[in-house]
Structures are given as C-alpha cells and as structure tokens.
Backbone as CSV, one residue per row, in Angstrom:
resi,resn,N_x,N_y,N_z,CA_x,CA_y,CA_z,C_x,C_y,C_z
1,UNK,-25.171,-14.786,10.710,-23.992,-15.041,9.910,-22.743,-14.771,10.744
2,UNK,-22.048,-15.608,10.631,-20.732,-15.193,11.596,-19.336,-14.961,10.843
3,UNK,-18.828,-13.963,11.479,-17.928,-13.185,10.961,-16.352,-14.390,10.773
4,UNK,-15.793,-14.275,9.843,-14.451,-15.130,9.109,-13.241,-14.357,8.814
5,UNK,-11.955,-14.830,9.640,-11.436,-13.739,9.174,-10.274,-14.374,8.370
6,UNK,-9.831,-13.646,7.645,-8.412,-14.264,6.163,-7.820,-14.904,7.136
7,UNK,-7.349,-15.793,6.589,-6.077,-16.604,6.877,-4.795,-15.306,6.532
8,UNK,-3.507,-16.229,7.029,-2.406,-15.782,6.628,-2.320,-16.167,5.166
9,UNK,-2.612,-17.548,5.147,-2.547,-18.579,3.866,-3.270,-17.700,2.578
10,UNK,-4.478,-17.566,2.969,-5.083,-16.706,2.320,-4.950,-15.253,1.787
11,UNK,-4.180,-14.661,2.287,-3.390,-13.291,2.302,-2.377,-13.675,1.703
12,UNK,-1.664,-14.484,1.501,-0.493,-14.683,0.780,-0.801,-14.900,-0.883
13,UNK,-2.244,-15.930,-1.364,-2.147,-16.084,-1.702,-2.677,-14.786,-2.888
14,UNK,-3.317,-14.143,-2.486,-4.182,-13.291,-2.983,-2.688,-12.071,-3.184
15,UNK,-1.792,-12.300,-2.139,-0.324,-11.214,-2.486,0.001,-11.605,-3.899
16,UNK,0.344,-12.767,-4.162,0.753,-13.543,-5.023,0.244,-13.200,-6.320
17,UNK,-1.594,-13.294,-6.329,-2.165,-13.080,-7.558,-2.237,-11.472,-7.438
18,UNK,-2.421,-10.607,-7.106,-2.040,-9.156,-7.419,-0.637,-8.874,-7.926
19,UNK,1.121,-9.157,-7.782,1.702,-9.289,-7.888,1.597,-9.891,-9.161
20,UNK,1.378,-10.949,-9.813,1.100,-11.431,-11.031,0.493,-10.606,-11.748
21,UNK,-0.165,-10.253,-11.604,-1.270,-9.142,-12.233,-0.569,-7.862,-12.797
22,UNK,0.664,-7.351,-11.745,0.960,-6.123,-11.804,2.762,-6.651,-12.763
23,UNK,3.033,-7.606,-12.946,3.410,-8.126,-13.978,3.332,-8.162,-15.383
24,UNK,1.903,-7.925,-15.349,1.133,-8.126,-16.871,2.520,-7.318,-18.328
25,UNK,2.198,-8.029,-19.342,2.527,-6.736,-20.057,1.299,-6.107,-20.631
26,UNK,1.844,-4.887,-21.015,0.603,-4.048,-21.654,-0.211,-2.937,-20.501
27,UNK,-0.123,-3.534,-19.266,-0.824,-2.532,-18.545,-0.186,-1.230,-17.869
28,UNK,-0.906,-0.325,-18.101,0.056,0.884,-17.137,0.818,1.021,-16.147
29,UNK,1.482,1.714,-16.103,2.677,1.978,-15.179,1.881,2.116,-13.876
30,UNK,0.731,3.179,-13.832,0.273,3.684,-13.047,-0.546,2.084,-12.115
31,UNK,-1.387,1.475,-12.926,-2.039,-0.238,-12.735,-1.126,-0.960,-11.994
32,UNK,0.520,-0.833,-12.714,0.941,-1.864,-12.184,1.600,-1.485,-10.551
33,UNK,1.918,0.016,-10.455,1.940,0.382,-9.359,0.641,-0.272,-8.197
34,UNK,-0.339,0.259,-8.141,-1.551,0.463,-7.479,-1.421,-1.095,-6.878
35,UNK,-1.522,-2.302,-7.978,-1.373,-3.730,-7.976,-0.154,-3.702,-6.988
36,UNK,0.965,-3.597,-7.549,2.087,-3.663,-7.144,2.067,-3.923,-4.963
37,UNK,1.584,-2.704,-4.838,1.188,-1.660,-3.802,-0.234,-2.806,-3.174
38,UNK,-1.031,-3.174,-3.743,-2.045,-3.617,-3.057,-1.518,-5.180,-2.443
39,UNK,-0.947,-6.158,-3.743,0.156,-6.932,-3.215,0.976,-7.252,-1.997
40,UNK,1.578,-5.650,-1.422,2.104,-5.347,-0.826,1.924,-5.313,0.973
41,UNK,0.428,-4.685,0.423,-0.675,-5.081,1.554,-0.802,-5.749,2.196
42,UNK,-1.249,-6.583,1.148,-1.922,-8.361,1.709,-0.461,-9.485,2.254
43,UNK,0.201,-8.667,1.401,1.708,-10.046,2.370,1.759,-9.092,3.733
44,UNK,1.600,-7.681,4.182,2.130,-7.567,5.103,0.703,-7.998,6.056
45,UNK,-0.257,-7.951,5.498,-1.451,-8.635,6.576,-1.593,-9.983,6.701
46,UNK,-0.771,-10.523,5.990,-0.641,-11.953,6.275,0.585,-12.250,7.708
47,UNK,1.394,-11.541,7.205,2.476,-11.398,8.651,1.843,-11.084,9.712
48,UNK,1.017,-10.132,9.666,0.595,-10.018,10.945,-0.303,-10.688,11.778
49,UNK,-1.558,-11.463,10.709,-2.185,-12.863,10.753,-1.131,-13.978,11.453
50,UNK,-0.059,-14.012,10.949,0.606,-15.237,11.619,1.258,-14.546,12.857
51,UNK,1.479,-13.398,12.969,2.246,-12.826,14.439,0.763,-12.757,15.013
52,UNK,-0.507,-12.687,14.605,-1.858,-12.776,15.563,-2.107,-14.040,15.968
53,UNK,-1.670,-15.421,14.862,-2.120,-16.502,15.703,-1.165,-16.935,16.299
54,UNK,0.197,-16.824,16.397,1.371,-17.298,17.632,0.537,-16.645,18.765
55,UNK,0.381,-15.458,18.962,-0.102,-14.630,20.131,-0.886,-15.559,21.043
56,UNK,-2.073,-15.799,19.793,-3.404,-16.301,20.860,-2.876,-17.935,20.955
57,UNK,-2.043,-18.558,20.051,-1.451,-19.729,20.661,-0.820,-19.503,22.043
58,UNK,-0.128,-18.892,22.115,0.936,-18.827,23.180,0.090,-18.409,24.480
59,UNK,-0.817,-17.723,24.303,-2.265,-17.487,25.205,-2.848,-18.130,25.942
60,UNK,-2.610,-19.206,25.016,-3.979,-20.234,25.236,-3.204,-21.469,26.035
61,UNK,-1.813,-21.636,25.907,-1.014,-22.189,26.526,-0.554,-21.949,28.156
62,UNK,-0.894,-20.878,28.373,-0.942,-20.291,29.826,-1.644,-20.425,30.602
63,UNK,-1.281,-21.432,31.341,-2.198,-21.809,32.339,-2.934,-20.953,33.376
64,UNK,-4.053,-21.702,33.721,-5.437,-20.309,33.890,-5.284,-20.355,35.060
C-alpha cells in the first residue's frame, strides 16, 4: 500500500468543514472552541503543503 499525502486542496477543505461545524448553534462553547482550533490546523497545514510543493517544484527545476 503506498503512502498519500493531503493535498493543500484537501486541507482547506476539511478547514472549511470544521469551521462550519464550530458554527453550529446549540453546541458548546467548549466544541466550538476545540473545532474552532482544529480548523485552524488544517488551514495552517495546508500552507505549508503549498510552501512544500513550490519547494520541490523549484527543485526539480534545477538543473542536475
């Protein structure tokens, strides 16, 4: 089985639906924190997903 790793795309989108989530009405303060916070996560691992694939672009552009 070979290993897959998130997209940026994918990290965003999953920011997106936690963020929604932590929106809700009705759910705890404490829920919507945690959500809030996990949200938070995933957009900043998506940034770094896209500052990881400029890298290995710009890499791969350098002649050998």
């Amino acid at each position: 089985m070979k290993d897959r790793v998130m997209t940026a795309a994918e990290a965003r989108k999953l920011a997106s639906e936690y963020r929604a989530q932590a929106r809700q009405a009705g759910i705890s303060q404490k829920r919507a924190s945690l959500l809030t916070n996990i949200s938070r996560t995933f957009s900043g691992l998506a940034s770094q997903l896209e500052i990881l694939e400029a890298d290995v672009a710009a890499e791969q552009r350098k002649p050998r």
